[in-house]
N, C-alpha and C positions, 0 to 999 in steps of 0.2 A: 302600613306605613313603615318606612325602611329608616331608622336613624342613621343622622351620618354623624360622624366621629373625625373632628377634625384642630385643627390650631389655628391660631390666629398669632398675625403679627402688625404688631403698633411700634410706626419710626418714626422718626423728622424725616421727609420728605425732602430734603434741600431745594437748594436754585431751582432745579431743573434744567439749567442752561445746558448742562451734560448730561447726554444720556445713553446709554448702550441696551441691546437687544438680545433678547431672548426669546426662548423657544418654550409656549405655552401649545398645548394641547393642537402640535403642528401647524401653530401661526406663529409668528413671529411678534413681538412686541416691544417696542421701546419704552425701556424703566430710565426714574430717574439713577444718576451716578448710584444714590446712598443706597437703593433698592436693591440695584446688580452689587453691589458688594457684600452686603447681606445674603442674598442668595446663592453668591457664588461662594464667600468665608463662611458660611453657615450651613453649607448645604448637608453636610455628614447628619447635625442636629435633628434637621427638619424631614430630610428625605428617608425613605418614602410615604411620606404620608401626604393628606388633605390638606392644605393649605387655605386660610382667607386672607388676600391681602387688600385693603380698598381699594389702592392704584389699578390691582387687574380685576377686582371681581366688580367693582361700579363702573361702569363705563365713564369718562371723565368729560366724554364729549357731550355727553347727555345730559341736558340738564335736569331734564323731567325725572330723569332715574337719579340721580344725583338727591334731588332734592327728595325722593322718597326715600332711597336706601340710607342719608347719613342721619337719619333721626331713628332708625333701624341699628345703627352702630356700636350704643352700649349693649342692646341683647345676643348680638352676635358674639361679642366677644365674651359678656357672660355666659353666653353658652359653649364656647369651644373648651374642649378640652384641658386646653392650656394657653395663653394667652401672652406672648412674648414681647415685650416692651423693649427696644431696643433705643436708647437716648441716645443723641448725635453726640 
């Protein structure tokens, strides 16, 4: 079994009402505002490494996975590496 080694980042989320797109493992996806700005001001921080973010790693459309993965959410983060809390 291969450990992975990675970080985690905990935001506010905002509105939503704005949101711009990014380029994930050659798909495109739209983040809220506060996500893309995080990622794009922070990206020196973070890159290149593993990332968990919930916005892209739960599917949001899903509820099924939704409701299994966010009760999964304190052990993720206690187990990442590092654990970045970013307050709006």
């Amino acid at each position: 079994m291969r450990l992975l080694f990675y970080e985690a980042i905990s935001y506010t989320w905002g509105s939503g009402d704005t949101t711009e797109e990014i380029l994930v493992d050659g798909c495109t996806k739209k983040v809220t505002k506060s996500l893309y700005e995080i990622l794009t001001g922070y990206s020196s921080l973070f890159l290149p490494k593993l990332l968990w973010i919930d916005a892209l790693c739960i599917d949001q459309k899903n509820d099924v996975e939704k409701s299994q993965q966010v009760p999964l959410m304190n052990k993720i983060y206690r187990n990442a590496i590092l654990t970045t809390v970013i307050l709006g």
